[in-house]
C-alpha positions in Angstrom: 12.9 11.6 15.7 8.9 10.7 16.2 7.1 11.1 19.5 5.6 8.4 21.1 2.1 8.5 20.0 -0.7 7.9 22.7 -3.0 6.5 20.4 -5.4 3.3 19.9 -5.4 3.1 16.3 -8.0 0.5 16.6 -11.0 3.2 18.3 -9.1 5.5 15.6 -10.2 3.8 12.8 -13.6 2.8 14.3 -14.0 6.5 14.5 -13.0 7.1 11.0 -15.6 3.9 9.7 -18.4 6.0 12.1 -17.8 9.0 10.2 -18.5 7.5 7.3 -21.8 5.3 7.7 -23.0 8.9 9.1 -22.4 10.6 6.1 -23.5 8.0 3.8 -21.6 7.7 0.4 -24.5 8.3 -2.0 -26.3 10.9 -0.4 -23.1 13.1 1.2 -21.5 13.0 -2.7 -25.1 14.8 -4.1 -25.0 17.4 -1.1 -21.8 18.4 -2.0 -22.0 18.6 -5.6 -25.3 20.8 -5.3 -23.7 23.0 -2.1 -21.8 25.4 -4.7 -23.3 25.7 -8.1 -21.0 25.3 -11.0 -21.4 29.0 -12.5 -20.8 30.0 -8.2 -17.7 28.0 -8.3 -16.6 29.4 -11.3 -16.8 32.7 -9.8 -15.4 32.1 -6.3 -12.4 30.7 -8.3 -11.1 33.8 -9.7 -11.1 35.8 -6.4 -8.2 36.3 -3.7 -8.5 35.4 -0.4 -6.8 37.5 2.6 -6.9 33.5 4.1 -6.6 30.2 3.4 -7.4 27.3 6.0 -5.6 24.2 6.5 -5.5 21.4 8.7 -2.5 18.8 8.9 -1.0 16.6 10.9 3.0 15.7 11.3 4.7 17.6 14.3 4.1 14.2 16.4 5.7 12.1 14.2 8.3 14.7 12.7 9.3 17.2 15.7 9.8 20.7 14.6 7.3 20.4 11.5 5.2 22.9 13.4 7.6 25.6 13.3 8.5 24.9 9.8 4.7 24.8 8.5 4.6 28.4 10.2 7.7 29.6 9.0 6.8 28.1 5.3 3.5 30.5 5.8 5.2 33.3 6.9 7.0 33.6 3.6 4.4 32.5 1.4 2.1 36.0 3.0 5.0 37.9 2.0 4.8 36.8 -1.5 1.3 36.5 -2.1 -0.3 38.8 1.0 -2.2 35.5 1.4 -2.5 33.9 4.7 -3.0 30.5 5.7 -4.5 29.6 9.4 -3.8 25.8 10.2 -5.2 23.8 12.7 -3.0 20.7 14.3 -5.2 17.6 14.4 -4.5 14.8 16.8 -3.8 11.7 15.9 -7.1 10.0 16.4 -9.0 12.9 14.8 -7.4 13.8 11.9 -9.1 12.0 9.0 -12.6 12.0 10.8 -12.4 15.5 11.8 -12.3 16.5 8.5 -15.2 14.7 7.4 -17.2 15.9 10.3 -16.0 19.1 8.8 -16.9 18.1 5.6 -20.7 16.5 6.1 -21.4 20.0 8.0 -19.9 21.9 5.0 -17.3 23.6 6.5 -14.1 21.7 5.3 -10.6 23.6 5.3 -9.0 24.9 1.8 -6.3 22.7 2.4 -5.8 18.9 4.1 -3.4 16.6 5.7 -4.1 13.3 4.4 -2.2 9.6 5.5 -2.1 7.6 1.3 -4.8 4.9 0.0 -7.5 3.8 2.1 -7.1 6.9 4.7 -7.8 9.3 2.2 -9.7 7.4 -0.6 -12.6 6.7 1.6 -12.8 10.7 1.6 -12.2 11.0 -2.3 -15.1 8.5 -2.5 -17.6 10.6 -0.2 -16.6 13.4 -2.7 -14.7 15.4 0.1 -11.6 16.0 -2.0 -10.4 17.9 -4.9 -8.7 16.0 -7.7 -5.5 17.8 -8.2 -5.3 17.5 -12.0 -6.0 20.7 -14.2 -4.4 23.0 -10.3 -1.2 21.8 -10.3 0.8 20.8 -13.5 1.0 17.3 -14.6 4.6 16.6 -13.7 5.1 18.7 -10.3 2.2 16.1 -9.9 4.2 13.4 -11.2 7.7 14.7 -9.1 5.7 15.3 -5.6 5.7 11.3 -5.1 2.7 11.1 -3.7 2.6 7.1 -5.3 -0.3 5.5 -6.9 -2.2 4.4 -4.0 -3.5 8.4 -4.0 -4.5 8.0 -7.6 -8.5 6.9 -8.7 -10.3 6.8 -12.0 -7.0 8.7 -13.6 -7.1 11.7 -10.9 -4.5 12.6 -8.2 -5.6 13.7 -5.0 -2.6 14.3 -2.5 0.5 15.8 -3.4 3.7 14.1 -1.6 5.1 15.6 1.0 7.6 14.0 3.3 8.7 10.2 3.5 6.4 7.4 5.7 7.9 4.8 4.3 8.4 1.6 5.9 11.7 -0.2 6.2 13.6 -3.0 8.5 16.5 -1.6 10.3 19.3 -3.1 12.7 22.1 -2.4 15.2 25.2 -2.9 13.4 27.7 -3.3 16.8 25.0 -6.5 17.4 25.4 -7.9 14.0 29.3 -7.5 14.7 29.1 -8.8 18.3 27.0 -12.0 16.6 30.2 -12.1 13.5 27.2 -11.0 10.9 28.5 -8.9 7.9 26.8 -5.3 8.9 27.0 -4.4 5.3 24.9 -7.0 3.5 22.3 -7.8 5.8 19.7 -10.8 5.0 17.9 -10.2 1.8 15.9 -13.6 1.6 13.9 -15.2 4.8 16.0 -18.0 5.1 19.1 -16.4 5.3 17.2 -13.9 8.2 16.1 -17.1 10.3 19.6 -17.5 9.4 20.8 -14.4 11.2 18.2 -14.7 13.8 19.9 -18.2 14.8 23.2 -16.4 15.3 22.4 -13.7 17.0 20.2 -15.5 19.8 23.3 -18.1 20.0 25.4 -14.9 20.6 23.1 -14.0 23.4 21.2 -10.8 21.5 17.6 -10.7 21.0 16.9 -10.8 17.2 13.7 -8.8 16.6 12.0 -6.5 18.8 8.3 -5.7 18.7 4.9 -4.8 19.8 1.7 -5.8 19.2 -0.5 -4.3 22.1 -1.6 -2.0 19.7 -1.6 -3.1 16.1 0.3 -1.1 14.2 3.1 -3.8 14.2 0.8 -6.8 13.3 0.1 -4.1 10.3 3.4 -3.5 9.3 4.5 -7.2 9.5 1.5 -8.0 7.4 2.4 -5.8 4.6 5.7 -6.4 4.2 5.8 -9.8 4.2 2.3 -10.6 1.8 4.2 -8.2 -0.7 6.7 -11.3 -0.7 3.5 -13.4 -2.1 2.6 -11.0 -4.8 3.2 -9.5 -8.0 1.1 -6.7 -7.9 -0.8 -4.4 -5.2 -4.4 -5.0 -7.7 -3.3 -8.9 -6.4 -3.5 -7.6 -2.8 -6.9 -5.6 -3.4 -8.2 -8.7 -4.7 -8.3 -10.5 -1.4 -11.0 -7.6 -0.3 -13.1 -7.5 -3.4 -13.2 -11.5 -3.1 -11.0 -12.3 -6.1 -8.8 -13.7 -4.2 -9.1 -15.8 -1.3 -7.0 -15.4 1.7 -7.3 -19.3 2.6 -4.6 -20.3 -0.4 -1.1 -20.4 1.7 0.9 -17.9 0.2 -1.9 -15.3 1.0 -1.7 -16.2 4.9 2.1 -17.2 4.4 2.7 -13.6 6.5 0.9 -15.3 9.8 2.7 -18.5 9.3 5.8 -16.0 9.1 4.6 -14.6 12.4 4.3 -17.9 13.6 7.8 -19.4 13.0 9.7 -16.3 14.2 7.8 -16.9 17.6 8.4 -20.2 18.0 11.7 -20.2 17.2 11.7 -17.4 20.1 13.3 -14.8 18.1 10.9 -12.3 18.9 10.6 -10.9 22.4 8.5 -12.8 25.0 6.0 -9.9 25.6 5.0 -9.3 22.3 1.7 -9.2 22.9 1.9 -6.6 25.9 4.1 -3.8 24.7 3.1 -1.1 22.1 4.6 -0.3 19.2 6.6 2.9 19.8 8.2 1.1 23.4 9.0 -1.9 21.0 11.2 0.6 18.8 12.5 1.9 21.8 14.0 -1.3 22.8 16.2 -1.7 19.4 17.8 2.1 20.4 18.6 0.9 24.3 20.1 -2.0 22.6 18.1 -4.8 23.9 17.4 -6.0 20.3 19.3 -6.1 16.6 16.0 -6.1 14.5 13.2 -4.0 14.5 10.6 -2.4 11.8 9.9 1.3 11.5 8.8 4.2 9.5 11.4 6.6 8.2 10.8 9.6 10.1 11.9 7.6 13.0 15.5 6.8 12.2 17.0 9.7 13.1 15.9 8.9 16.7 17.2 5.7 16.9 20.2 6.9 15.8 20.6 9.4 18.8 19.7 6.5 21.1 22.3 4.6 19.7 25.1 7.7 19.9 25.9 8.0 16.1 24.2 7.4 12.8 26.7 4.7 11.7 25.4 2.1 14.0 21.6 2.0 12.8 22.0 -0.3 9.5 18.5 -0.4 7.2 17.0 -3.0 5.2 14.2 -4.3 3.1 11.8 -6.8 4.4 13.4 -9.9 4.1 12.0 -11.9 0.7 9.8 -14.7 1.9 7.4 -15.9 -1.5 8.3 -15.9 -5.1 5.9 -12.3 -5.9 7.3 -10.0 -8.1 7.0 -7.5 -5.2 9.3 -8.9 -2.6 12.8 -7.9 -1.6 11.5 -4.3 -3.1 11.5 -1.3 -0.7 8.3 0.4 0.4 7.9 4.0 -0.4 5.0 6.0 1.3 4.7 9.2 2.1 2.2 11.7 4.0 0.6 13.9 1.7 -1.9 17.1 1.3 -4.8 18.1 -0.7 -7.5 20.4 -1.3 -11.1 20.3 -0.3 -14.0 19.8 -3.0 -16.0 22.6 -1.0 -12.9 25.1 -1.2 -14.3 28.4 -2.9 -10.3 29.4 -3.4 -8.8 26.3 -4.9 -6.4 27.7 -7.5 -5.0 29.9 -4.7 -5.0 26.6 -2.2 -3.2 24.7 -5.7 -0.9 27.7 -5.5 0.0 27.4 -2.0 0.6 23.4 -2.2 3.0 24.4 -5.4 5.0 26.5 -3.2 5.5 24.1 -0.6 6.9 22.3 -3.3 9.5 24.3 -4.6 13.4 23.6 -3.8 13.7 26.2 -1.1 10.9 24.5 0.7 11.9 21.2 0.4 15.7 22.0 1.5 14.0 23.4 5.2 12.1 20.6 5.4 15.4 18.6 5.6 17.7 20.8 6.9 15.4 22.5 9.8 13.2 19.3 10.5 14.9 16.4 9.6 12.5 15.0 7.5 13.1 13.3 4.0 11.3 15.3 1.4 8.7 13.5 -0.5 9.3 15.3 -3.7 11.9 13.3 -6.5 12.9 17.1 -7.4 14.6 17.0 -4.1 18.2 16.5 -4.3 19.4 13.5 -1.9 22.9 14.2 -2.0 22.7 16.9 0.2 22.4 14.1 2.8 25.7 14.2 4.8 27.1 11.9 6.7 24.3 9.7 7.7 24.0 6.8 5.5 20.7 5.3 6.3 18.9 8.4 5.8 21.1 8.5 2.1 19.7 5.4 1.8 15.8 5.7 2.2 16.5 9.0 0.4 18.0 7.0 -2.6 16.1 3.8 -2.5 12.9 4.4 -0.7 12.6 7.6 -2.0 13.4 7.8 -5.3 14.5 4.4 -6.3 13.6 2.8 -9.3 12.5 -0.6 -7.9 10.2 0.9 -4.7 7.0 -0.6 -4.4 3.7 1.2 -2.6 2.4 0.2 1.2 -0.4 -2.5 0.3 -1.4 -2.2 4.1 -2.9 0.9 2.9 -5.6 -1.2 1.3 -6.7 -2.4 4.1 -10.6 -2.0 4.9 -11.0 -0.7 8.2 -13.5 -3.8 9.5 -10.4 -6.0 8.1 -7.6 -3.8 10.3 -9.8 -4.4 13.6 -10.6 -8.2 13.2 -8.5 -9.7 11.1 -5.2 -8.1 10.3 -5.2 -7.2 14.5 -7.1 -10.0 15.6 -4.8 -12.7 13.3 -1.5 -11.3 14.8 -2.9 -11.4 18.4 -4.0 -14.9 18.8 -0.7 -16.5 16.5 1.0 -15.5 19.4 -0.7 -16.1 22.0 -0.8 -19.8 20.4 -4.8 -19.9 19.3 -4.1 -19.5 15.7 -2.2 -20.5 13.0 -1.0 -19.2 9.4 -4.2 -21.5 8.1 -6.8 -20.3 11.1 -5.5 -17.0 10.4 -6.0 -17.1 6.7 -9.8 -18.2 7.3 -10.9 -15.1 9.8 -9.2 -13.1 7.0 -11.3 -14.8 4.5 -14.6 -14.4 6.6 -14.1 -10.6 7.4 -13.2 -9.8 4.2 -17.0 -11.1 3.0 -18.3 -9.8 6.0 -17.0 -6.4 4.6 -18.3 -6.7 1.3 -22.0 -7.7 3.0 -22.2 -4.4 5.0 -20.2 -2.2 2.4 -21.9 -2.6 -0.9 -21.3 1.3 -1.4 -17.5 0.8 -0.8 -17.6 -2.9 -2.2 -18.5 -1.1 -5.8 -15.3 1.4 -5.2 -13.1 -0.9 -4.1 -13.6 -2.4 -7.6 -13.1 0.5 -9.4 -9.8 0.7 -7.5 -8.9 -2.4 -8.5 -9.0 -1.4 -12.3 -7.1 1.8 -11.5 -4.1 -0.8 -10.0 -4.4 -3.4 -12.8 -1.3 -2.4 -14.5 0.7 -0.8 -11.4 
């Protein structure tokens, strides 16, 4: 379902941490508290625009979200006479073009923004509008937008589709190997388990790609949620209250470790990206793979039906309260703090949100509606999508992305750096563990302004 996406997320979010050392957290929060006086606001708040700006991102991973986000416009003009002129960002750009934007003082009305860290860096800079007071407390509540987009008690993204990160498999391999396709492993020993039988049947277990991070990101995630009970426990190995040298912290490397030397991943590892990686599990030259939602429906055409892509959680490997849960995330929207319109920007967000809305963005794209309002029923016929729907979604046990904690100097030389060299045989789960430990201080030495909200955070998540 998702493009390929040409992107090195590593100069991605080095452009993202350059954004913000130019703006500068103390001084860029006072410019834009005195650029629009409070008795100004008040009065730019109670007048109509002919326009509203927005800029997003979405039609790489989702195809056909473009023509939906114009056709979602189209009606809201005919309702409201208002307009609203986007702007597609790429990739790379999309969370430092709109602080660029918003240093200069020329932020859109509305913005696409990815949950936690890749937003929250923004809320801190005081580029973003909390939500609470626009929109009512329980479409709020309903959009799903998860508590990594909450801070100090405010909301600051609405949900809007499903990013949610899952474990899926080729259920004809799981046959071919005489593995029941309908309970896959839910502990890590029973997926070494697994793993053992489908490599003596031949099949390559798990497929991946580390060229270019995003796997090494998603590995690390799902299996330190394994370790923990809670994603405060997971902030604490930034802030230093934790201390990624004890082994269940790096357990996730040691994991990384043991699936390579039992050769259950493939050989180049290292040298293929993530998206060729996934693309490997739809040929069928794996059973195992990780992926975001939006991509299942296009492993599922590689495949040639639906019923052969099985999904999973992350296999349990630690005793925290978080493992064996599934990860909901989802992309999300909000409004700029410099917006002179943001009730009418509030109003456009709610009407994005309203049934007939959500129902296109299933029906005409594809994509798995953020909102909990959204019925999941209406899901024919395709039982993994019913599935993240039901459990990623909207179940009862889901648990947020902790990944999305992750400090940007951490994602370039630890998190990236750790997975790299356990491969290529340099480190292991301990080494990797102490590099974690030393960039994480080396953060907090040349972050003091984002040391003191990552704190804060850390309060907001005490009781999640």
């Amino acid at each position: 379902m998702a493009k390929k996406l040409q992107i090195n997320r590593r100069d991605f979010l080095k452009l993202t941490g350059a954004a913000i050392a130019a703006a500068g957290l103390p001084g860029a929060a006072q410019a834009l508290a005195a650029s629009v006086p409070a008795s100004r606001r008040s009065a730019l708040a109670l007048q109509k625009p002919s326009k509203l700006k927005m800029n997003w991102w979405g039609e790489q991973e989702a195809p056909g979200l473009e023509a939906y986000v114009k056709k979602t416009i189209e009606a809201y003009k005919a309702k409201t006479g208002v307009d609203v002129e986007t702007t597609l960002s790429s990739t790379d750009t999309v969370i430092s073009d709109f602080q660029t934007a918003s240093a200069a003082k020329n932020a859109p009305d509305l913005q696409y923004f990815w949950n936690g860290i890749y937003h929250m860096e923004s809320v801190w800079l005081g580029y973003v509008e909390p939500l609470n007071g626009l929109l009512p407390d329980d479409l709020l509540k309903s959009s799903n937008a998860t508590v990594l987009s909450i801070y100090q008690g405010k909301q600051y993204r609405v949900g809007w589709y499903s990013g949610s990160l899952l474990w899926v498999y080729n259920r004809d391999l799981f046959n071919k190997a005489k593995l029941d396709a309908d309970n896959p492993p839910k502990t890590w020993d029973e997926f070494l388990a697994a793993c053992d039988k489908l490599k003596t049947a031949g099949i390559q277990p798990m497929v991946g790609g580390l060229k270019d991070g995003p796997f090494g990101e998603w590995f690390l995630g799902q299996m330190l949620s394994s370790q923990i009970d809670s994603p405060v426990e997971a902030l604490n190995l930034f802030t230093g209250n934790a201390d990624w040298r004890d082994p269940k912290y790096y357990a996730p490397w040691s994991n990384l470790e043991q699936l390579w030397k039992a050769k259950f991943l493939n050989d180049d590892l290292n040298s293929i990206e993530l998206y060729p990686c996934i693309d490997l599990l739809g040929a069928g030259k794996g059973a195992i793979t990780m992926i975001a939602a939006s991509l299942t429906t296009k492993l599922q055409k590689a495949l040639g039906s639906p019923d052969k892509l099985g999904t999973m959680v992350a296999p349990a490997a630690g005793k925290g309260k978080m493992g064996g849960r599934p990860i909901s995330d989802v992309q999300g929207l909000g409004i700029s703090s410099q917006s002179q319109y943001k009730e009418q920007a509030a109003d456009f967000l709610k009407f994005m949100l309203e049934p007939e809305q959500l129902n296109r963005m299933y029906t005409e794209v594809g994509a798995i509606p953020a909102s909990l309002n959204w019925d999941a029923k209406q899901i024919k016929d395709n039982k993994a999508l019913q599935q993240i729907a039901e459990r990623w979604m909207q179940g009862k046990d889901r648990i947020p992305y902790i990944s999305n904690l992750m400090p940007v100097l951490f994602w370039t030389d630890a998190m990236f750096v750790n997975a790299q060299k356990v491969v290529a045989g340099e480190y292991d789960g301990a080494k990797a563990g102490e590099n974690a430990q030393a960039v994480a201080g080396k953060w907090r030495e040349q972050n003091p302004d984002l040391f003191e909200k990552y704190q804060a955070w850390a309060k907001d998540l005490a009781n999640v």
